[in-house]
C-alpha positions in Angstrom: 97.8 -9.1 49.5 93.9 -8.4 50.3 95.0 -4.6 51.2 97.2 -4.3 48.4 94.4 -5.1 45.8 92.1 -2.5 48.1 94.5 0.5 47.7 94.8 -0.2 43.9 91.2 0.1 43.6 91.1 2.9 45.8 93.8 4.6 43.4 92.1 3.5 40.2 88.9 5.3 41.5 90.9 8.4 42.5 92.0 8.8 38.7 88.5 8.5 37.5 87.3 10.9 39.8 90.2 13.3 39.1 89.5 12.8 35.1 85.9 13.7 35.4 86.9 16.9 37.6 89.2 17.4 35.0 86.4 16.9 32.0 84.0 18.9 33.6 86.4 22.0 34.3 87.3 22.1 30.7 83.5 22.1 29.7 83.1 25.0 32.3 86.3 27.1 30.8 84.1 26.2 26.8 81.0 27.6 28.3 82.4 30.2 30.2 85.4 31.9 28.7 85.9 30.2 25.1 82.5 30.2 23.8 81.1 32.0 26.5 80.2 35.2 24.2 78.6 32.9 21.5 76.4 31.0 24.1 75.2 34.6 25.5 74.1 35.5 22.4 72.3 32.3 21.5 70.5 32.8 25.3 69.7 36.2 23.7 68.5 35.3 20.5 65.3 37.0 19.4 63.3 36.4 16.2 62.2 39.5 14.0 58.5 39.1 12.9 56.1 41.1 11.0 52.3 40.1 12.1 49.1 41.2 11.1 47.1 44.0 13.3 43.1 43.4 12.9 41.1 46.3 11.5 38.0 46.6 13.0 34.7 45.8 11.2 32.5 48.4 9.7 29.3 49.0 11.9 25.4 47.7 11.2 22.9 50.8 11.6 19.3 50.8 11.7 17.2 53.1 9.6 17.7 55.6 11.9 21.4 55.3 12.7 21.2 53.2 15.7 23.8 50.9 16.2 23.3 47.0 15.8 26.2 45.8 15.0 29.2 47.3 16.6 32.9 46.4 18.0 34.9 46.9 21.6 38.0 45.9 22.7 38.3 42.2 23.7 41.6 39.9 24.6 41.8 37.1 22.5 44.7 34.3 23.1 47.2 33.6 20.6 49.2 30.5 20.1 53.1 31.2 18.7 55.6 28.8 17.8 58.2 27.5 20.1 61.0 25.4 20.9 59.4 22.9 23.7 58.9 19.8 23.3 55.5 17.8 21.9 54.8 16.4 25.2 55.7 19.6 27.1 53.4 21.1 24.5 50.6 18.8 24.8 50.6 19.5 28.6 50.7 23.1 28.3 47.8 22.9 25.7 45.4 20.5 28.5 46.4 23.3 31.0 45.6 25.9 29.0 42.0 24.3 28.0 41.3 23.9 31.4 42.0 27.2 32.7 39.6 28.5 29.7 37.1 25.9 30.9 37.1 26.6 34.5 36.4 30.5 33.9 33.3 29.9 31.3 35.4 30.6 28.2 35.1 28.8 24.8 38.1 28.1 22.9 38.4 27.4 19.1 37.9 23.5 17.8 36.0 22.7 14.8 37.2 18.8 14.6 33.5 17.6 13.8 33.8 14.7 16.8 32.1 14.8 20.3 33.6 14.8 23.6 33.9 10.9 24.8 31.9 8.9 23.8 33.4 10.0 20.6 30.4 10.8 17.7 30.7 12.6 14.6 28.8 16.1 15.1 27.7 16.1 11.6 24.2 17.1 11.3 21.3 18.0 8.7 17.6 17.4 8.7 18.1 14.4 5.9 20.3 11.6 7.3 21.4 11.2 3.3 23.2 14.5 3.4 24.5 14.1 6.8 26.6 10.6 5.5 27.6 12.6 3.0 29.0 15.6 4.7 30.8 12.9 6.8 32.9 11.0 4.0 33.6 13.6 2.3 35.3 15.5 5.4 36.7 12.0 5.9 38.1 12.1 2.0 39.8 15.6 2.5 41.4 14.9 5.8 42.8 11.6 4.7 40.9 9.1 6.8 39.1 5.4 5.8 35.5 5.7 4.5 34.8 3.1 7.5 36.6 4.8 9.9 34.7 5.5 13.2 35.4 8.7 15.3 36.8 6.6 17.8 39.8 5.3 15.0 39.8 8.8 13.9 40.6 10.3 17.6 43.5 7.0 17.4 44.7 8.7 14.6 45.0 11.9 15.2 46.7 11.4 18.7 49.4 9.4 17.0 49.9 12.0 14.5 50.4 14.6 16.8 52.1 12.6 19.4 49.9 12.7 22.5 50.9 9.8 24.2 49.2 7.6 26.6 48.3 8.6 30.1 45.4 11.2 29.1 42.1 10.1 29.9 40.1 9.9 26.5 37.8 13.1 27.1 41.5 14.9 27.7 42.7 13.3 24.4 40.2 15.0 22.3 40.8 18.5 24.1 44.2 18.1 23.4 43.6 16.8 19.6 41.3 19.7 19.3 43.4 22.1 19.1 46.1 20.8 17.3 43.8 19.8 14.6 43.1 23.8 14.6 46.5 24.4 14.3 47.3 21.7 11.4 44.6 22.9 9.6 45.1 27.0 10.1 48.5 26.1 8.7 50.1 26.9 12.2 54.2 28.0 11.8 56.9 30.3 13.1 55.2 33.4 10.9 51.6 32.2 11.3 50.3 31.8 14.8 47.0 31.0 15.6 43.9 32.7 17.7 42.5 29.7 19.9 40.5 31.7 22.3 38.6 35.4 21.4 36.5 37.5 24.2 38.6 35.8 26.7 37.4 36.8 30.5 40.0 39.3 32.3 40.1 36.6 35.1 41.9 34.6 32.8 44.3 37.3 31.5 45.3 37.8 34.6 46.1 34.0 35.8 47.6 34.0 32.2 50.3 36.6 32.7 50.7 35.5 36.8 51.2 31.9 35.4 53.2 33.1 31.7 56.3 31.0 32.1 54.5 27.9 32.7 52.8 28.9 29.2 55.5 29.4 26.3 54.1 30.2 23.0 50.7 32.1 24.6 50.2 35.5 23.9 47.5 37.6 25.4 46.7 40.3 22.1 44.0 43.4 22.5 41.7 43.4 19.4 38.3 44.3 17.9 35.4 42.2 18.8 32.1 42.0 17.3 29.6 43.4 19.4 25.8 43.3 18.8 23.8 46.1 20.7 20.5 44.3 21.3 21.8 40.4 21.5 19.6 38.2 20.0 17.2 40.9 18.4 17.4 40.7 14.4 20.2 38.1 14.8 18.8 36.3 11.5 19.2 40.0 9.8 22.5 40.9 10.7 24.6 37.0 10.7 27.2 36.3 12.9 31.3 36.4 12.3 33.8 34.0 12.6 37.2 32.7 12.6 38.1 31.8 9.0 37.8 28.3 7.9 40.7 26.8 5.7 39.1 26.4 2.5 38.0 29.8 2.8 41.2 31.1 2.9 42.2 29.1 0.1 38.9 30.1 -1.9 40.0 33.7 -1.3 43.9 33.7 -1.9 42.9 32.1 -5.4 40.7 34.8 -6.1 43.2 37.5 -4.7 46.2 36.0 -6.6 43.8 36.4 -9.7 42.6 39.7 -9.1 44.8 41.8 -7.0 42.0 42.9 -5.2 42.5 43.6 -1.3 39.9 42.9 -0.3 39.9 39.2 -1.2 43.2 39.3 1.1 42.6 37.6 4.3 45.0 35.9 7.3 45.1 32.5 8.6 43.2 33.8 11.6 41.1 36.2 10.1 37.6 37.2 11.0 34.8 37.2 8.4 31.3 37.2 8.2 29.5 34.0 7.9 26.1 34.6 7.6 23.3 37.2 7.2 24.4 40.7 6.4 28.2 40.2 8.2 28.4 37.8 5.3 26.8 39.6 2.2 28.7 42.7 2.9 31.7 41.1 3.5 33.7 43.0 0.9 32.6 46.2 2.7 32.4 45.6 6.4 36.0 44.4 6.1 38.8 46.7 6.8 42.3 46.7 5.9 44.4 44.7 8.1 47.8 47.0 9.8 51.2 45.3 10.1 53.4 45.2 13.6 57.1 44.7 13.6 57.5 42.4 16.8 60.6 40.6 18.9 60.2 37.3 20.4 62.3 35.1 22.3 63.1 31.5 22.0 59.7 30.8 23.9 58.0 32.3 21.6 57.0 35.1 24.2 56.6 38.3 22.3 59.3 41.0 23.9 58.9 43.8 21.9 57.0 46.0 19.0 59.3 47.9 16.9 57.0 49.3 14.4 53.5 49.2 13.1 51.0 50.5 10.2 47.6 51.1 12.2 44.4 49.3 10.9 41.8 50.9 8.6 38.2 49.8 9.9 35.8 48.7 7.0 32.8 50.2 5.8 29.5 51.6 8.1 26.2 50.0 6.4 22.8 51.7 6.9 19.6 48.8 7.1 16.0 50.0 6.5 15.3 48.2 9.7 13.7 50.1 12.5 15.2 48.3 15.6 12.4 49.2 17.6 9.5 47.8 15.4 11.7 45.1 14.8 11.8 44.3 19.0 7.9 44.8 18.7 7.3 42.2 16.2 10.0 39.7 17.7 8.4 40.6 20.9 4.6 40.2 19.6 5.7 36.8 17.7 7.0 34.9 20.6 4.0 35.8 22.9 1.4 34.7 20.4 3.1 31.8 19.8 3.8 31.1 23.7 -0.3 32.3 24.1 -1.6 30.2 21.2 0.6 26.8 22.7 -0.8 27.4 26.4 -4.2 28.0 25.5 -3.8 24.9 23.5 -2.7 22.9 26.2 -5.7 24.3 28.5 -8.0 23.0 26.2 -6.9 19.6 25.6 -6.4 19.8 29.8 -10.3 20.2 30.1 -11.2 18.0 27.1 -8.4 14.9 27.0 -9.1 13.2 23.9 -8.5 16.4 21.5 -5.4 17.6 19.3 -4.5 19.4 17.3 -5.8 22.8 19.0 -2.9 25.0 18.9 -0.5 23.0 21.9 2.3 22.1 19.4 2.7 26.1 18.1 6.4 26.5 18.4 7.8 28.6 15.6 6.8 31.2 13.2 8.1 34.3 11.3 6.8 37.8 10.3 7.7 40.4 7.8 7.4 44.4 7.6 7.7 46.0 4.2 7.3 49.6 3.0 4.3 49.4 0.0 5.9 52.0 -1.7 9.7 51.3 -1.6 10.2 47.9 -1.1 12.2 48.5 2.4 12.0 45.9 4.9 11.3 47.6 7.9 11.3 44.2 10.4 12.0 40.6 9.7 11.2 38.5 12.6 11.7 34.7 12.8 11.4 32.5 16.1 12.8 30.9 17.6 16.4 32.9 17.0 19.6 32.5 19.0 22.1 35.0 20.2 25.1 35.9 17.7 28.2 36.2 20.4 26.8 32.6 21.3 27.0 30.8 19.0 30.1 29.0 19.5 29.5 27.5 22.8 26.1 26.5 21.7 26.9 25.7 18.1 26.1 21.8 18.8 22.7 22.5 19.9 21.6 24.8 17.8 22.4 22.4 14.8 20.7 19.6 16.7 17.6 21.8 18.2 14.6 20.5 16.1 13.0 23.8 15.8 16.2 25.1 14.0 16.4 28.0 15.8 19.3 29.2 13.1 16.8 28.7 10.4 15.5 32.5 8.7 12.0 31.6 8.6 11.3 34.8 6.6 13.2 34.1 3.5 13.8 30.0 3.8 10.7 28.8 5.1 8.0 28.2 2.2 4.5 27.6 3.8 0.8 27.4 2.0 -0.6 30.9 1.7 -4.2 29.9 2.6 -6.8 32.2 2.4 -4.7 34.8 1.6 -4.0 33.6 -2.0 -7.8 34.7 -2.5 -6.8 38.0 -3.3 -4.8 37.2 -6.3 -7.7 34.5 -7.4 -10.0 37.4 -7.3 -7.9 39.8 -9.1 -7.0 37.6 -12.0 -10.6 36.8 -12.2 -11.9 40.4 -12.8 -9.1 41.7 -14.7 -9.7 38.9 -16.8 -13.1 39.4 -17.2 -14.5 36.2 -15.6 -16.2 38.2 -12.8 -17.6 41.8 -12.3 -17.6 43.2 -8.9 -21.6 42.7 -8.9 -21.2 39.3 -9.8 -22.9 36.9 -7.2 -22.3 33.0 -6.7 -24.5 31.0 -4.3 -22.8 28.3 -2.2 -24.4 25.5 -1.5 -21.8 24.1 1.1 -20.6 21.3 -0.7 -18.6 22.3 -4.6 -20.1 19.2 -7.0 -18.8 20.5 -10.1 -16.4 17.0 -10.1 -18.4 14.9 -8.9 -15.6 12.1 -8.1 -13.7 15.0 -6.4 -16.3 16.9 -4.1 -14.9 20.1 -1.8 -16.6 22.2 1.0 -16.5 25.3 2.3 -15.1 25.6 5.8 -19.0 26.5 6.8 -20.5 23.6 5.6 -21.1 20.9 8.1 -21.2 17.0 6.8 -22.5 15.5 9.7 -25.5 17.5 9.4 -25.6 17.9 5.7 -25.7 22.0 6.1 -23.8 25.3 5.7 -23.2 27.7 3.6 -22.8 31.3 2.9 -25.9 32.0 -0.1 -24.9 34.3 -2.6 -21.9 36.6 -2.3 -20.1 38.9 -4.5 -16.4 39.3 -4.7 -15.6 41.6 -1.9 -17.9 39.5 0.4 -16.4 36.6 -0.6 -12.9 38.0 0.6 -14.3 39.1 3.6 -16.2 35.8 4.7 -13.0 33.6 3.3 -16.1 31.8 1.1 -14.3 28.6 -0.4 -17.4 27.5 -2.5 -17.1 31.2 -4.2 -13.3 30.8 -5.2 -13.5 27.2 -6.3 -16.0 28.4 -8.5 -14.0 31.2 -10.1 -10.5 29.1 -10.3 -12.4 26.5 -12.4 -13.8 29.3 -15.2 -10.1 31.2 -14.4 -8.2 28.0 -15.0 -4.7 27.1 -13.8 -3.1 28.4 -16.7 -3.7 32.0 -15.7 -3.8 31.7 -12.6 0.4 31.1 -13.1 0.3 33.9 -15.2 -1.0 36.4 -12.3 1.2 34.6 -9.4 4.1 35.3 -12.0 3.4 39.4 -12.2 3.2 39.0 -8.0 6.2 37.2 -7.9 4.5 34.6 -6.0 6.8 31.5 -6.0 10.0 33.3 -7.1 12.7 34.4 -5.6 12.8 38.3 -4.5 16.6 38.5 -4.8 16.4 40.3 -0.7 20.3 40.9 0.3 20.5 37.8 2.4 21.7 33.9 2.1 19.4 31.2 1.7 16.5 32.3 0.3 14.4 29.8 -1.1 12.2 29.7 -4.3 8.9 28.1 -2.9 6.5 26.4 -5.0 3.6 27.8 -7.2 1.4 24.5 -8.4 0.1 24.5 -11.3 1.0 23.0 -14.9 4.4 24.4 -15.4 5.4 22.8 -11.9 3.9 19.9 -12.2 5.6 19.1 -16.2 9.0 20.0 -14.5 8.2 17.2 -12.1 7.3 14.5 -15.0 3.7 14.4 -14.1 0.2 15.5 -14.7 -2.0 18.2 -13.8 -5.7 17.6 -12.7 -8.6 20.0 -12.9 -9.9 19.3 -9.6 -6.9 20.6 -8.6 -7.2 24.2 -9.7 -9.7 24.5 -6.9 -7.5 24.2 -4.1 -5.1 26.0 -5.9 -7.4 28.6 -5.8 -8.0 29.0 -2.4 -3.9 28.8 -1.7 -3.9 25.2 -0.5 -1.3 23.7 -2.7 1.3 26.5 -3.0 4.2 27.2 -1.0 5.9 30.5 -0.2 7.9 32.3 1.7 7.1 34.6 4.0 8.9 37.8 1.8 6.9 36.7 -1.0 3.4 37.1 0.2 4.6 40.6 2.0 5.7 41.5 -1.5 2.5 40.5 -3.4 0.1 42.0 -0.5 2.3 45.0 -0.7 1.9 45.2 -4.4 -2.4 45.3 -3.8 -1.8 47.9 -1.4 0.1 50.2 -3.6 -2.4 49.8 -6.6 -0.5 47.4 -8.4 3.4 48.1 -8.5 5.8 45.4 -7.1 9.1 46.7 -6.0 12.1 44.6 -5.0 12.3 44.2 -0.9 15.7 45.3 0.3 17.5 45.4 3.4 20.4 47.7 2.3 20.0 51.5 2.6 23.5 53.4 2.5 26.8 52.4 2.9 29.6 54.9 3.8 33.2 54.7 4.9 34.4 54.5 8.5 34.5 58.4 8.9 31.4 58.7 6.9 33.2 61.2 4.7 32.2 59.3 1.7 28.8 57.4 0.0 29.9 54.2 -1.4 26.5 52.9 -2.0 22.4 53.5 -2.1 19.8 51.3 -2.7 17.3 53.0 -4.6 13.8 51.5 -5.1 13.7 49.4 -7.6 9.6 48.5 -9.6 10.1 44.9 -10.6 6.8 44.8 -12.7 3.8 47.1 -13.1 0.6 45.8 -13.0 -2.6 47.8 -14.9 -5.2 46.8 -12.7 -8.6 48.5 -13.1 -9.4 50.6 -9.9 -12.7 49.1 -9.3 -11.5 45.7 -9.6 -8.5 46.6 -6.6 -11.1 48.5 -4.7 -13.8 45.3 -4.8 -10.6 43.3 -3.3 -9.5 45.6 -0.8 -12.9 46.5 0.6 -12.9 42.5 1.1 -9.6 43.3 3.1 -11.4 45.9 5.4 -14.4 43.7 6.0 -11.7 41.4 7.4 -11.3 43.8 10.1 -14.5 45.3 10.0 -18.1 44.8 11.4 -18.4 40.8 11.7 -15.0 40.3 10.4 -13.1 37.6 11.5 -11.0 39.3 13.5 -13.1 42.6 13.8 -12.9 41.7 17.5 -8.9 42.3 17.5 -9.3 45.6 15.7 -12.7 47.3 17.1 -11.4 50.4 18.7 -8.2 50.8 16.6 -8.3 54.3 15.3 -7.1 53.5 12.5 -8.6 51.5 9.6 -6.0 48.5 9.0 -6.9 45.8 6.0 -6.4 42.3 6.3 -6.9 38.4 5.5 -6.5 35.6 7.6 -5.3 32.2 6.4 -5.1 28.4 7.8 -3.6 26.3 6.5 -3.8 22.7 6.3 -0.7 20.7 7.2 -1.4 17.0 6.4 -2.9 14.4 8.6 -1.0 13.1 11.5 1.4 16.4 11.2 -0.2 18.8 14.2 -2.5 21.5 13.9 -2.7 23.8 11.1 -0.8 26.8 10.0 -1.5 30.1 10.8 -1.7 33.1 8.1 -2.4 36.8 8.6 -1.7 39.2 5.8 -2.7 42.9 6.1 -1.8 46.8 5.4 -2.0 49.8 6.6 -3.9 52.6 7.1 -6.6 51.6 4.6 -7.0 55.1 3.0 -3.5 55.6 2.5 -1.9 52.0 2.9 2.2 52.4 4.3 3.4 49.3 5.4 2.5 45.9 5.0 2.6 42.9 7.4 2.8 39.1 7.0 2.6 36.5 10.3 3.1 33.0 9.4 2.8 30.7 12.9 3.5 26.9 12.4 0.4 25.0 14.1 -0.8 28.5 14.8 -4.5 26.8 14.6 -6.3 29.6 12.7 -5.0 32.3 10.7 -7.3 34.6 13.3 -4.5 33.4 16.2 -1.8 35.4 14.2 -3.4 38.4 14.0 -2.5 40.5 17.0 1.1 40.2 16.0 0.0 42.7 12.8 -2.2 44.7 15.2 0.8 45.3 17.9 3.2 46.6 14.4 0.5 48.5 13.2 -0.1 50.3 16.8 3.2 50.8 17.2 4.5 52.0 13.4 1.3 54.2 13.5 2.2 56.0 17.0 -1.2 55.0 18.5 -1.2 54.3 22.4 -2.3 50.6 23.5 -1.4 50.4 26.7 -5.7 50.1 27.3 -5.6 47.5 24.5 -8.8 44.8 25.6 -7.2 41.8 26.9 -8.6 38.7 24.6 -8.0 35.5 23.8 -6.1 34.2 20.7 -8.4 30.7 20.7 -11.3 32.7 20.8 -11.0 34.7 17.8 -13.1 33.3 14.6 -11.9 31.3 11.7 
């Protein structure tokens, strides 16, 4: 009986076995001989795409046709769409992030959060502005007001499906990039560029490793190049990948215009800052198209067909590359000198400050008196262009903001060298005669609730002072007493007047974001601000203490006193001309913003104050003793509040003095004295001039004169 129930079950497993046998033979014949021809084909499948071919960007030339701003051949990695699935996808993505990582190369991801502990990266000088940049990032992408980076991170792994298992700092890598591709509006016709400039090391693991990464292309395109690295970065910008509501911003205004070059890709290239950005329209080329084949990896097979690029415009600066390495050069060893001599002092005397140890930063301009052309534009500290996405976070987050163009956006007291136009505006408007003597006494009583001194006079003994002095001595010596004196008969209203023919305190329209305005006090400022305006203080308005400007500003007005009164617009922009340079599209000519009639004995009373400067017992006569050349100039120092480091440093000066070419302005935050600034303006003038220095006497900056 038992081995009668055993030999049924035996025969009941024999069937099954024989019926799957069966099943799986017929599934065989269906792939094989049925439907084998349709299955091939499917295997076989490609997908016919048209993609875009980058053009490369026009180049940046200095004055002289130097390159400073060029492109070379680069691979950049391109993501495609394929058919894996989100988790095989996720993997590949971490694999792919770490191969970059291990070989030094920096990959794509804007998502404003840190690496764990997650932070949001938003940053700006006021805290204010930072929260706001935060919720209103949070608004557009669809997350809580309240939500923390952390719940953000939650969020976004769910959306995208990254599962569990990844350890949190491998969550945000992974979320990175897929936030990139969400947002680049990633699809079967759009793929994205994740990685640009990749090393050849990873090239080559990429295509030994390919099928382990479907959907990764390796393309050959154009990368920005910039000859001289960091040199004139604030000048020339930077480029990079296109953000989404750019590409929104300019599809609106192509789908109103028609206009090509408002036509951009998903993954396109622009310029987003300094000259890459305001000549956008012209450095940008037209894209070409390739005809591809991919398979169902998303592995491109074959190109079929293709319209070649056409590379954008070639723009001309009035830079000279080399005077602008001098002054970038000159600015950050002053400023490096004027810091360790600083810290020497306070070394041998331990209780003092404020002596020059916290000088950090600074900016100097170079303009052309009689066209306006900017020859240099230095600003420290800078940072490198083809950096600056690996060191994006602390650049923002440096304190010094080294991204900051302290030529155009920093607004800073002119000092002393305001004197100039106090002493013009006096004797064009009759207050003063060149001959005209005023006696300091040391200590200005004329408001008695509101007493001033002149930097000479000393309290503690009660003494100081410079006796009588005219006009051009009193530009020479920096004499407060004498300009307090002639601001109060002047008076603030024209005193605005003259700083408005200067352009002092207005913007010079230079061809480069962010300038700023700066501030001119007087009446007109202050009744735009709701409040009043005191006579005491048209005195320190007229020695420059209460004005801020920029550093293009005071090269503009100084310029303007060089030429004999005219004030042209400062530009940047010399010629542009297509890629071949067959054709002119553009030419800045110089442009005279206002004319000023100034009586040549008043202008030659000022500038032989200038010379003194320079001269004899000049404050920095020392600096300039055996130039062979005679160079004009006025130091300033400015006061920067109580509690907030040493003060400012201000040189402004032209050259030659008989027939004046180019004019210089230093500005050095905590520079001490405006002295301390000047050899910057003697290295550009000894190097603009031709003149050898290689014996020049070795001082130091501390010891030069107020």
């Amino acid at each position: 009986m038992l081995l009668e129930k055993i030999k049924n079950r035996y025969f009941i497993i024999s069937i099954l076995i024989v019926m799957v046998g069966l099943t799986f033979i017929y599934r065989l014949m269906q792939l094989q001989i049925v439907r084998g021809e349709e299955y091939k084909e499917q295997s076989e499948r490609r997908l016919h795409k048209s993609v875009s071919v980058k053009a490369p960007r026009g180049e940046i030339l200095d004055t002289y046709g130097r390159p400073l701003a060029t492109n070379r051949m680069g691979f950049s990695i391109e993501i495609h769409k394929t058919v894996i699935s989100s988790d095989e996808f996720n993997n590949m993505l971490l694999r792919l992030i770490n191969l970059l990582e291990a070989n030094g190369d920096s990959y794509i991801d804007t998502l404003p959060i840190s690496r764990s502990p997650f932070e949001f990266t938003f940053t700006d000088s006021e805290e204010v502005k930072k929260e706001q940049r935060e919720r209103e990032w949070k608004k557009a992408k669809g997350f809580n007001e309240n939500d923390t980076a952390t719940q953000v991170i939650e969020k976004l792994a769910k959306k995208y499906k990254v599962k569990n298992g990844y350890t949190d700092d491998e969550i945000r890598k992974i979320v990175g990039i897929l936030y990139e591709m969400e947002t680049r509006g990633f699809s079967v016709h759009t793929p994205i560029t994740i990685a640009t400039d990749v090393s050849s090391k990873t090239v080559m693991q990429l295509e030994e490793q390919h099928m382990d990464f479907p959907g990764i292309n390796i393309i050959t395109e154009p990368i920005r190049y910039y000859v001289h690295g960091e040199t004139a970065a604030h000048i020339l910008g930077r480029v990079g990948i296109i953000f989404p509501e750019e590409y929104l911003a300019y599809k609106e205004e192509y789908e109103k215009t028609k206009d090509e070059k408002k036509l951009y890709a998903m993954n396109a290239v622009l310029g987003k800052d300094g000259m890459e950005k305001i000549l956008e329209p012209y450095l940008k080329g037209k894209d070409g198209t390739s005809s591809i084949e991919q398979d169902i990896e998303g592995n491109i097979t074959q190109v079929l067909a293709s319209e070649p690029p056409v590379p954008g415009d070639n723009v001309m600066l009035t830079i000279d590359i080399e005077l602008q390495k001098v002054a970038e050069r000159s600015l950050r060893e002053t400023i490096e000198k004027i810091r360790a001599e600083g810290m020497e002092i306070i070394r041998k005397n331990p209780g003092k400050k404020n002596v020059g140890e916290d000088a950090s930063s600074g900016a100097v301009v170079v303009m052309d008196v009689n066209t306006g052309a900017i020859l240099a534009m230095a600003t420290y500290p800078t940072y490198n262009p083809a950096k600056f996405n690996e060191q994006y976070t602390s650049l923002l987050n440096d304190p010094l903001k080294p991204m900051l163009n302290r030529a155009i956006s920093g607004t800073y007291p002119p000092a002393s060298t305001f004197k100039m136009l106090t002493a013009i505006a006096a004797l064009e408007e009759n207050i003063i005669t060149p001959e005209t003597q005023i006696r300091d006494l040391g200590l200005y009583t004329y408001y008695p609730g509101d007493p001033k001194a002149c930097w000479i006079y000393q309290a503690e003994y009660g003494y100081g002072n410079h006796g009588y002095e005219n006009v051009t001595e009193a530009i020479k010596d920096s004499c407060n007493y004498f300009f307090y004196e002639v601001g109060r008969r002047l008076t603030i209203e024209k005193l605005e007047e003259y700083g408005k023919k200067f352009g002092l305190g207005q913007l010079t329209g230079i061809e480069l974001p962010g300038e700023e305005k700066g501030i001119f006090a007087g009446k007109e400022y202050r009744e735009q601000l709701g409040e009043q305006w005191w006579p005491g203080e048209t005195l320190s308005a007229a020695i420059g203490q209460m004005h801020t400007f920029t550093p293009i500003q005071m090269v503009s007005y100084i310029s303007t006193l060089a030429n004999g009164g005219t004030r042209y617009k400062p530009y940047l922009i010399k010629r542009i001309k297509t890629y071949d340079n067959s054709k002119k599209v553009f030419e800045t000519q110089p442009e005279v913003v206002c004319k000023l009639d100034i009586d040549p004995k008043n202008l030659k009373a000022v500038l032989e104050g200038m010379k003194g400067v320079t001269q004899g017992d000049g404050s920095v006569s020392h600096l300039f003793k055996d130039f062979p050349v005679t160079v004009a100039g006025k130091t300033g120092t400015a006061e920067v509040g109580i509690g907030r480091g040493s003060n400012n440093g201000v040189f402004a000066g032209f050259a030659p003095f008989d027939n004046p070419k180019i004019a210089v302005v230093v500005v050095i935050e905590h520079g001490r004295t405006g002295a301390n600034t000047a050899p910057v303006v003697r290295d550009i003038f000894a190097h603009y001039l031709g003149i050898d220095d290689k014996n020049k006497e070795d001082f130091s900056v501390n010891q030069l004169t107020q």
